[in-house]
N, C-alpha and C positions, 0 to 999 in steps of 0.2 A: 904418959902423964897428960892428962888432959886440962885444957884451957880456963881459967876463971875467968868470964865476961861481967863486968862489973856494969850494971845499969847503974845510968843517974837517973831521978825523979824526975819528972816534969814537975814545974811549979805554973800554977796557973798566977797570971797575970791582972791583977786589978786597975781595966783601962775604964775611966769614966768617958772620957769623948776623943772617939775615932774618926775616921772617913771611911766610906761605903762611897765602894766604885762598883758604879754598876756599868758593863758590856753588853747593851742589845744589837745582837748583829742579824744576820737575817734568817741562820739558824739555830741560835741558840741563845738567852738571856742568860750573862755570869754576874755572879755577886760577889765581893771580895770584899769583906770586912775589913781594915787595918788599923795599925794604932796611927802616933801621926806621926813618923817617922815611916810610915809606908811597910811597914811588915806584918804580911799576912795573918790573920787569927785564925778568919774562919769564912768559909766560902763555901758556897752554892749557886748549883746551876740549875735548868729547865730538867735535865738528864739526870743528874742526881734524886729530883724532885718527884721521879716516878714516870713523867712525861719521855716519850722516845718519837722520833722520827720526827715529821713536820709540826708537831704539838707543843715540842719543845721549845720554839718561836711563838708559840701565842702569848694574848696576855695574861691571861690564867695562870701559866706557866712561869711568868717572869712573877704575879704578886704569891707566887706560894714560893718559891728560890728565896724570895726576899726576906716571907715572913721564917722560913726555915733557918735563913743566915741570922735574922734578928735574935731569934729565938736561941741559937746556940750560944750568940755572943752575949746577950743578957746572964744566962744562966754560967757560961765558963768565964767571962772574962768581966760580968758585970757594967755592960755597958748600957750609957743613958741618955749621952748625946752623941751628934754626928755631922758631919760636913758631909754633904753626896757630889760625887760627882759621875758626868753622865757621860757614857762614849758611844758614839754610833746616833743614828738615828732609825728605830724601828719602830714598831707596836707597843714594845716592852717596858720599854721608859716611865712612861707616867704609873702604868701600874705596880712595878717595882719599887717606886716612890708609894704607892699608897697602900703598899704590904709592910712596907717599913713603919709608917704613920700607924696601921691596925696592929701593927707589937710594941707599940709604944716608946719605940725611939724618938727623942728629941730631936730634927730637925732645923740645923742654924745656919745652914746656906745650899745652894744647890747651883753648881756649877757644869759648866757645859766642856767638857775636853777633845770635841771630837776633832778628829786630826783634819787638817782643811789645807788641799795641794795650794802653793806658792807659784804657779806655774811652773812645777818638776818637771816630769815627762814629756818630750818631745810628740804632736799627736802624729796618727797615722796622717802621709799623704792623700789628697783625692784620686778616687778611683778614674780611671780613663773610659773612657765609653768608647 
C-alpha cells in the first residue's frame, strides 16, 4: 500500500514595503529581499545572474542581481517600497542600489549594517628581528 503525500499550495504573499539587504563582499554581490519581519522572499546573486568566477564581484553583476530580485518580487509578491540595507563595503553597493531604482522600487531609507570590530581580537605580536 502505497503512501498518499498531500501537497499544500503555496500562497503567494501580498507585501507592499520590504527591506533589501544587500551583501557586497569581495566575491560575490547577494540580494535578499524580505518582508519586515526579516523572512526571506526572494534573492539573488552575481552567480545566479549568469556571471561566474571573478565577474561575479563587479558592478554589473551586483545592478543586474538587483534588478533580477526586483523584478521577482514585484511580479510574485508585488512589491513597491523598500528600506535597503547595506553590508560590507565593495564595488557592488552603489550599483545594486541603482538596479533597485531602474525597477522601480520605491526607496525610503538606505542604511549601513556593516559589522565594525569593538576591539575583539587580540592582534598578532611584533615579529623579532
Amino acid at each position: 500500500m502505497a503512501k498518499v503525500v498531500k501537497k499544500t499550495k503555496k500562497t503567494r504573499q501580498v507585501i507592499p514595503h520590504g527591506q533589501v539587504h544587500i551583501m557586497a563582499a569581495f566575491n560575490n554581490t547577494i540580494i535578499s529581499i524580505t518582508d519586515e519581519k526579516g523572512n526571506v522572499l526572494v534573492w539573488a546573486s552575481g552567480g545566479s545572474s549568469g556571471f561566474k568566477w571573478a565577474r561575479e564581484a563587479t558592478p554589473y553583476a551586483a545592478q543586474m542581481a538587483a534588478e533580477n530580485a526586483a523584478s521577482k518580487a514585484k511580479t510574485l509578491h508585488s512589491l513597491e517600497t523598500a528600506d535597503v540595507y547595506l553590508k560590507w563595503i565593495w564595488v557592488g553597493r552603489e550599483q545594486a542600489i541603482r538596479g533597485l531604482i531602474g525597477a522601480w522600487i520605491d526607496i525610503k531609507g538606505i542604511f549601513d549594517i556593516t559589522p565594525i570590530p569593538h576591539n575583539g581580537c587580540r592582534k598578532k605580536k611584533v615579529r623579532k628581528l
